[in-house]
Each structure stands twice: as C-alpha cells, then as structure tokens.
C-alpha positions in Angstrom: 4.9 -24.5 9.9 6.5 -23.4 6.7 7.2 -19.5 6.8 9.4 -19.1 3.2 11.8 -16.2 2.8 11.9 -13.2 4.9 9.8 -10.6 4.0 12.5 -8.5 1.5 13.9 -11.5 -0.2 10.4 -12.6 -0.8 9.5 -9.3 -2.4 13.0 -9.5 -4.4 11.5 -13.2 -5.7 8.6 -11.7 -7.1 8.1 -12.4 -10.6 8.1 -9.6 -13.3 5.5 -9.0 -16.1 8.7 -7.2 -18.0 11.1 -9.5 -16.8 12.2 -10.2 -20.7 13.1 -6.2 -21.0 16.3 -5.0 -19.8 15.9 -2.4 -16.8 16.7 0.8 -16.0 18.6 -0.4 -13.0 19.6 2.4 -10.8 19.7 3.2 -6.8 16.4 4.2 -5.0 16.3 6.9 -2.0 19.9 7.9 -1.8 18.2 11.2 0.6 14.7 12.0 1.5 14.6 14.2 -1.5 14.7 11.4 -3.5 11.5 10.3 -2.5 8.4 12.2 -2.3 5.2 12.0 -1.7 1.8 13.7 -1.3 -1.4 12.5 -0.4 -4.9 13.5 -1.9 -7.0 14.0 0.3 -10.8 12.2 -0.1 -12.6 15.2 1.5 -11.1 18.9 2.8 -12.2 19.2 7.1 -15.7 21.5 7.4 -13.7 24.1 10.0 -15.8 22.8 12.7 -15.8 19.9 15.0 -14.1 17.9 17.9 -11.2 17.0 15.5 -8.3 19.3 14.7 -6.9 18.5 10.9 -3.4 19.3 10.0 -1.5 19.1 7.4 1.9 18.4 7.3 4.6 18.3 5.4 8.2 16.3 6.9 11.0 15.4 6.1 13.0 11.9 7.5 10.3 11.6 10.1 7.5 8.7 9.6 3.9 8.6 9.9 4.3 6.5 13.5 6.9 9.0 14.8 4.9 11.6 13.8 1.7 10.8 15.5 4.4 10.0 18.7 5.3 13.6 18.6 2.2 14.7 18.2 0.6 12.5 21.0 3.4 14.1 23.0 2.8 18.1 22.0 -0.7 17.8 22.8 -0.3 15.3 25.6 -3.1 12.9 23.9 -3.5 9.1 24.0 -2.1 7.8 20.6 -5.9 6.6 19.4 -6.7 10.1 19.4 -4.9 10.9 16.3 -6.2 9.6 12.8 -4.3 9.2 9.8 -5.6 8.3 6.0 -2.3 6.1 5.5 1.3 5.4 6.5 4.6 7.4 5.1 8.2 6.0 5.3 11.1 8.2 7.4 13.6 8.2 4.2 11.0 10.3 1.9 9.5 13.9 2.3 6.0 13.6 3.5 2.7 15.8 2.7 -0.4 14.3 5.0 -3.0 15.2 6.7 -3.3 14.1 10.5 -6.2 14.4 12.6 -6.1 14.6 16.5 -9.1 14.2 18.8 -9.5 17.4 20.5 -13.6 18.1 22.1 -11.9 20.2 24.7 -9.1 22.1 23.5 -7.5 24.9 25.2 -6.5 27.6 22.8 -3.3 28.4 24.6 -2.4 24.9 24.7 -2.5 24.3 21.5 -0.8 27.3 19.9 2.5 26.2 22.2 1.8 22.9 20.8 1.8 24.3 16.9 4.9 26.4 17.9 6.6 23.6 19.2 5.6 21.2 16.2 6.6 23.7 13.4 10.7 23.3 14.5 10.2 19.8 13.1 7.7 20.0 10.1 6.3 22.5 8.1 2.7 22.7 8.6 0.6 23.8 5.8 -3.0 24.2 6.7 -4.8 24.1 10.5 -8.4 23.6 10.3 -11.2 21.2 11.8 -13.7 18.4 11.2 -16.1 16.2 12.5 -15.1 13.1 12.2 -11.4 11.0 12.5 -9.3 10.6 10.0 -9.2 6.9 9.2 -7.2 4.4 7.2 -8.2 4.7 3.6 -9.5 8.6 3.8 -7.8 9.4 0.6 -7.9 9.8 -3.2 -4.6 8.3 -3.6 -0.7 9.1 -3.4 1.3 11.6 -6.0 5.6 10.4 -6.0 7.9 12.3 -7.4 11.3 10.1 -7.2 14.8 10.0 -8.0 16.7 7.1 -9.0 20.4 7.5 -9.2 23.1 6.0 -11.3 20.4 4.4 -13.7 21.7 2.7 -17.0 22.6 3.7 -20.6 19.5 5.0 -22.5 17.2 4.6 -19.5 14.5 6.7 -20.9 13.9 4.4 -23.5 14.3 1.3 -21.8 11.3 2.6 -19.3 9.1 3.3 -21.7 9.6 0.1 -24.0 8.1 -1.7 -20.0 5.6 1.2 -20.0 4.1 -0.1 -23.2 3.5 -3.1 -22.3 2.6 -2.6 -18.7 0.0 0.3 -19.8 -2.0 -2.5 -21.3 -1.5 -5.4 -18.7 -2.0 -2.8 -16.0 0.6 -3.1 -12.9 0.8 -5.9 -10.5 -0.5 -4.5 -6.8 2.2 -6.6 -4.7 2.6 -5.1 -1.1 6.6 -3.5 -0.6 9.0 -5.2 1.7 8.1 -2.4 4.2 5.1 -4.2 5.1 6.7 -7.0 6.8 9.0 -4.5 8.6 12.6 -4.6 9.3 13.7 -8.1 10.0 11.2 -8.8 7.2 9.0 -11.6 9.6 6.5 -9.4 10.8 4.4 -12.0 8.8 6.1 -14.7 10.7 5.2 -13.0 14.1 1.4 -12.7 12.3 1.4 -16.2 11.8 2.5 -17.0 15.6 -0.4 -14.8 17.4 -2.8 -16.8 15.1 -1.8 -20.1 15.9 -2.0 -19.3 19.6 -5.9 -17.8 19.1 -4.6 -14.9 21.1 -6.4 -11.8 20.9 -5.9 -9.4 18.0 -6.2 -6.5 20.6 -3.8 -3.5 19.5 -2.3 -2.0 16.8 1.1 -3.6 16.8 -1.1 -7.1 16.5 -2.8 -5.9 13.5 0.3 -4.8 12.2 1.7 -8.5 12.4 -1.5 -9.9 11.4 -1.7 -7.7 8.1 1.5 -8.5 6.9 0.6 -12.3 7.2 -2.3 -11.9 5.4 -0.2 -9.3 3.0 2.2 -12.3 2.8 -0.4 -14.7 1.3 -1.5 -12.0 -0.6 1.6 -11.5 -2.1 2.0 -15.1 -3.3 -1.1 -15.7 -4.5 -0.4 -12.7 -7.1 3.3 -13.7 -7.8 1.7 -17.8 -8.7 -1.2 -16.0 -11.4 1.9 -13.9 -12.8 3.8 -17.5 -12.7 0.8 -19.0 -14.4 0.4 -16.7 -17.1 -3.6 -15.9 -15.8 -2.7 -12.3 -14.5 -4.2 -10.8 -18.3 -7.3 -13.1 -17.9 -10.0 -13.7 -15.6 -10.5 -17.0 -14.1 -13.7 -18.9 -13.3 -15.1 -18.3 -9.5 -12.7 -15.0 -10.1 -14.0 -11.9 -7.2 -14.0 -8.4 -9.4 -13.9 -4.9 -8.2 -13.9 -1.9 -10.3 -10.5 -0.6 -10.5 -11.8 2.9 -8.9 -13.0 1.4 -5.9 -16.9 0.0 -4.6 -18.4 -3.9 -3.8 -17.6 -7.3 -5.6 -19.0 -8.9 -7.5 -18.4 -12.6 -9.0 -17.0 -13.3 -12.2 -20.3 -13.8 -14.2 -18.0 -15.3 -17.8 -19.5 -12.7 -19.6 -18.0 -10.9 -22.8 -18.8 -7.6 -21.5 -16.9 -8.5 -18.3 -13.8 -9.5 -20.5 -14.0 -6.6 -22.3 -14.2 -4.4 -19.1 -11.4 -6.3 -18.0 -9.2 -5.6 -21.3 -10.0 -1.7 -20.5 -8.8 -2.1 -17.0 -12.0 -0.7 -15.8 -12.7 -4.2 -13.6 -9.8 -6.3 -12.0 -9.2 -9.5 -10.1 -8.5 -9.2 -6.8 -6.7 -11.3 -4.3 -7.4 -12.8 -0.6 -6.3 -11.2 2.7 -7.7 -13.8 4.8 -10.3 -13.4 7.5 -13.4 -14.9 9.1 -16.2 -12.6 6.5 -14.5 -11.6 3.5 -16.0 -13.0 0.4 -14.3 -16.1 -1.2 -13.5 -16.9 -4.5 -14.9 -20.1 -6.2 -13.5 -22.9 -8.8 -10.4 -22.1 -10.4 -10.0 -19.0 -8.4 -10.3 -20.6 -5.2 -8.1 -23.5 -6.4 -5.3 -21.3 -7.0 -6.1 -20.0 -3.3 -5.9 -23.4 -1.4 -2.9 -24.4 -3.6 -0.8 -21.4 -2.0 -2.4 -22.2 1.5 -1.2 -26.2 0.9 2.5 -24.8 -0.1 2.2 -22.2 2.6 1.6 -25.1 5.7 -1.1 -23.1 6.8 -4.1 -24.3 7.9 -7.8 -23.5 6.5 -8.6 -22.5 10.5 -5.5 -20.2 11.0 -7.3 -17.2 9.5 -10.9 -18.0 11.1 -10.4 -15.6 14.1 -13.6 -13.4 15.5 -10.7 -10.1 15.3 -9.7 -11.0 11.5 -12.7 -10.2 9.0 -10.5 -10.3 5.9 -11.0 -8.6 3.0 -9.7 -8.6 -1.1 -7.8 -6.0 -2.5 -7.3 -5.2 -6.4 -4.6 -7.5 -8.2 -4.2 -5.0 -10.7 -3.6 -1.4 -10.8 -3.0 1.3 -13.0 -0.2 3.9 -12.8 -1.6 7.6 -13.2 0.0 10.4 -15.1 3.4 8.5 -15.2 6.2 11.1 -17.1 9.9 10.5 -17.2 12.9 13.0 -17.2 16.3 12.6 -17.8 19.3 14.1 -15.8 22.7 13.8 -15.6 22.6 9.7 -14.6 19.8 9.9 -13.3 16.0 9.4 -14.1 13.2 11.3 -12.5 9.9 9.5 -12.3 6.7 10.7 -11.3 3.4 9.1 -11.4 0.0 8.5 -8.9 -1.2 6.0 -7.3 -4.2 4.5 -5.8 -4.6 4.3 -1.7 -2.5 1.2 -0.4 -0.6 0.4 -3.4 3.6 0.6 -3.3 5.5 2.9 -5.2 8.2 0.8 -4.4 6.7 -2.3 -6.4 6.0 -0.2 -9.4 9.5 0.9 -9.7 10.7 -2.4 -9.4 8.8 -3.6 -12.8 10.7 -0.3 -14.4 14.7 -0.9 -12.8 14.5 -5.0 -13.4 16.1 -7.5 -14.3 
C-alpha cells in the first residue's frame, strides 16, 4: 500500500497559490516568544457546575503535557479534563481547560492551584456545567515572529496578501498533525487495514492524520488543477463561518457567494456517515484514493464517521510590522486551521 512522503516533506510539497511571488523567507519560532497564541473562547463558564474552568496561560509546555500535569495535581483520570483545541510546546499558550470535578475538596484543590501556578500563569478560575470539548472555540489570535526575513519583506507580503485576500487561503493541515516522525498517517493507515478498534485517543490521533493526509492531497490536486477559485459540479458547500452542507446547486447566486468568500468548498476526511461529494467533485476524490492505493473499504469503519472541513479560509485582521530583520505578523484564525500553513503562502518560494 502506497504511503507517499512523510508527513513534513509532504507538507513542504504542497503547492502555493503565490508560488509566482517571491517570499519573505525568514526563520519561524526561534523561542516560544516567537509564537503566540490565544484562543477565543465560544462561551465564558456560568460559575457553577461539576466542571472547574481554567484558563491558562504557558509557556514551552503543550496542550497534552498540560492536561498530564494537570491529571497529576488533581489526581484525575486524563478523560476528565476537556480542552477546545491543541497548542504546540515551542509557542506561549492562552487556553482554557476544563477538569471534571462533581466532588471537589476545597483544600485539595487550592494545593493543586498553588502547585500549578510555579509552571503557568493562571488567569481566571471559575466553573461550568458542561466539558470543554474539541471545537469549543471562536477561533485562534497569533502574534508571531519571523526572523532573518528578506530585503523589503513588507512589501513582498503584502503584494501575496492581495492576491490571497481575494482567492481566500488554502486550509491544508501543518506537518504537526502527522507528528514527529511525520507517519502518524502511516500508523492511521495500519490500524485500519487491520479493522482494529478505534478505541483511545492515541488511535484517533493516527486515524485523523490519515484522514488529514487525504485531506491534504485532495486540496493540494484542486490547487494543481487550477479549480481551487471555482466551484465544481457535485461540489459539498459550507458557509465559511461555520453550520450544515449543502450541495452545490450551479446557481449564480452560489458563485457569487463563493467570489465573496461567504460559501467555500470543502474537502473529505473519510468516514462511514459523512456526506459525499458527487460528479466532478467526487471524481477528483476517487482519483486521489486510486493514487493513494487505498481502498474504497479502508475508511468504512463503525469508529470513523468522517466528516468535511472548509477548503478555503480567510485570514482575520492580518497587520504586518517591520523590525530590525525581522517581520512581525499577526492575524486570526478560524478553529482547526494552521498558522503554520498560512505563513508558508507568505515566506515561499
């Protein structure tokens, strides 16, 4: 079975929408200052309820290390804690985290706070009634430093700006999704050939990077194709700010919904119930699939529904500043998308 590139090369392979611009170039996340991020909340916690809300701000210390610690501090099973989304260890982190608490003892969990504010700053203690789950946010604000960036970079970012503010960004997953080694995708691929079980997190992990994966390449062959600005017959839609799908109905006020990025395409993550594209849309789908080696079975698995995710994004409040050699970027984006892959369109070729 045909697995490609690993994970960062096949990232690094992705095509540009710019790619006849010159780049900015430059060197990303030289310290954890260099990259930072808050998230939005969707909703602030009530003050009441079995689940104790905090929100954190950390420095060189991951989302998955920091629900370790915090599993630890208040001697918790790891499911007990919820979080709207993951952060990476080389940034500084504002988030909130929830942690399952119906019995708490008070003394317990002041030592607990003590104990967690020698690693983190914690900004707000509160409660709520319900876990914080994957997805429980408006979005993510960066504010990011890239060193050492070329000649006259100001203006060579904003001549891709202009174009990208009307084509909208492409919504490719980061090489951190496929972890590491970069074959988390690979591993994916294995668990679902076998039928095993999707039973814990680390299985989801694998099997959403392999999904991410076809994702991925099913984006970078519209780019290749030169359909990314267009819709496509048997395309799925979404409005760009979220809610159901709907098919491509070849309508002008669809295309001209489209041109004002309020609607996008979206692309498949494989599964057992998501909803699947038809003609050309769905041709371009099995055509990846056929140069992929993967079967139209592998993804038909009772623990994988699937689901589609926007193809196109747009960048929020993006503003540049110049200093010394270096260019300071900051910008919002929507939950799930990669700040990574936006800055990639702005430092390349």
């Amino acid at each position: 079975m045909e697995s490609g590139p690993v994970g960062g090369q096949m990232v690094a392979d992705l095509p540009l929408l710019t790619s006849d611009l010159a780049g900015i170039g430059g060197r990303l996340k030289e310290s954890p200052a260099d990259f930072v991020v808050t998230e939005l909340p969707l909703y602030e916690p009530c003050g009441t309820g079995e689940h104790l809300y905090l929100r954190l701000r950390s420095q060189s210390i991951g989302t998955l290390a920091l629900v370790a610690l915090l599993a630890r501090l208040w001697k918790v099973p790891r499911r007990a804690i919820g979080t709207a989304g993951i952060k990476d260890k080389m940034a500084i982190s504002e988030q909130t985290i929830s942690i399952h608490l119906p019995r708490e003892s008070r003394h317990e969990s002041e030592r607990a706070l003590v104990e967690l504010g020698q690693s983190v700053e914690i900004r707000q203690v509160s409660r709520h009634t319900n876990k914080l789950r994957t997805g429980h946010l408006r979005g993510n604000l960066f504010a990011i430093c890239l060193r050492d960036v070329r000649p006259g970079a100001i203006a060579l970012a904003e001549a891709k700006l202009g174009r990208l503010g009307v084509t909208g960004w492409p919504n490719f997953y980061g090489p951190q999704r496929f972890g590491l080694q970069g074959d988390n995708h690979e591993q994916g691929i294995a668990l679902l050939t076998k039928r095993s079980r999707i039973k814990n997190s680390l299985d989801r992990l694998l099997v959403s990077a392999a999904q991410s994966w076809f994702f991925n390449a099913c984006l970078a062959e519209r780019i290749r194709q030169d359909s990314f600005q267009t819709l496509l017959s048997g395309d799925v839609l979404q409005k760009t700010s979220g809610g159901g799908l709907f098919y491509y109905a070849e309508t002008g006020d669809e295309q001209k919904r489209f041109e004002q990025q309020d609607i996008s395409h979206t692309g498949l993550l494989p599964g057992r119930k998501v909803l699947p594209a038809r003609a050309a849309a769905l041709d371009l789908e099995q055509r990846i699939q056929d140069q992929l080696g993967w079967s139209a079975a592998l993804f038909d698995h009772p623990d994988v529904p699937g689901s589609r995710r926007l193809n196109r994004i747009p960048v929020a409040d993006l503003e540049l500043r110049a200093s010394d050699n270096n260019l300071r970027v900051r910008f919002g984006l929507l939950p799930g998308s990669y700040a990574t892959t936006v800055l990639r369109e702005i430092q390349n070729p």
